[in-house]
C-alpha positions, 0 to 999 in steps of 0.5 A: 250519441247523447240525448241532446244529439239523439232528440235533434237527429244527431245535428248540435244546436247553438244556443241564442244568446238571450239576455236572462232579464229580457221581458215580453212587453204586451201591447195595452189596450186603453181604458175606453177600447177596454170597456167596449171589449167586455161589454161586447164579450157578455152581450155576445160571448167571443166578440170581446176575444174578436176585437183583440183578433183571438180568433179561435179563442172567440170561436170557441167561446162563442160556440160553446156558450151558445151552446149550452144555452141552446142546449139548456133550453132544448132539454126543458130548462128554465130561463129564470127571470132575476130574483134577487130574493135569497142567496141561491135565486141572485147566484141563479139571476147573476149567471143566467144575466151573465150569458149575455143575448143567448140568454136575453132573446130566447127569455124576451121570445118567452122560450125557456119556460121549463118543465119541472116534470121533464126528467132532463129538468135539472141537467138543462138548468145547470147548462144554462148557469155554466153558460153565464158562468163560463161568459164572466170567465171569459169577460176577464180574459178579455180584460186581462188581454186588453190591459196587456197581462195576457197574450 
């Protein structure tokens, strides 16, 4: 018995016969559907996904960013209002803006303040720009989904 034999249970598979230049055409949003989808994919991290049916895709990205704001928030971090003075606060301003309503309620509620002092201080912090960060990688999935470029 061979190992093509031993991986099917002993029973031969036919092969299909599949052109080799066959190519998967995905469906392709226009432009409007996709500029609607990423403008809801940053103010709601996985509503972009949703509108496209990704589902799970959106559950995750959804929970998982959301998380790490709340998270971010609950160890002392600070929601840093945008500066755009130096290098470091505009990158800081850029991803926290980026996590979208996560982001913008709690900073409008004035929760987010941050204790420098907290040991759990900069853990938080870095919670909340992988937060934004992690939505702007999401916005360009959702992109790549609504021009056709992934499934």
């Amino acid at each position: 018995m061979d190992a093509q034999n031993r991986q099917t249970g002993g029973k031969t598979a036919e092969k299909a016969d599949v052109p080799a230049d066959l190519e998967v055409v995905l469906p392709r949003a226009d432009a409007a559907k996709t500029a609607v989808a990423c403008v809801a994919g940053w103010l709601v991290p996985g509503l972009g996904h949703a509108l496209f049916r990704k589902w799970d895709r959106a559950g995750v990205f959804f929970c998982c960013i959301t998380a790490m704001i709340l998270l971010g928030v609950g160890l002392d971090g600070r929601l840093a209002d945008p500066n755009f003075g130096g290098l470091f606060p505009t990158l800081e301003s850029i991803a926290n803006v980026w996590s979208g309503l996560p982001y913008w309620i709690p900073w409008m509620l004035g929760a987010g303040v941050g204790d420098p002092t907290a040991y759990t201080y900069d853990y938080a912090n870095k919670f909340i720009w992988v937060a934004g960060c992690l939505n702007i990688l999401t916005v360009i999935d959702v992109f790549d989904i609504a021009r056709g470029r992934k499934p």
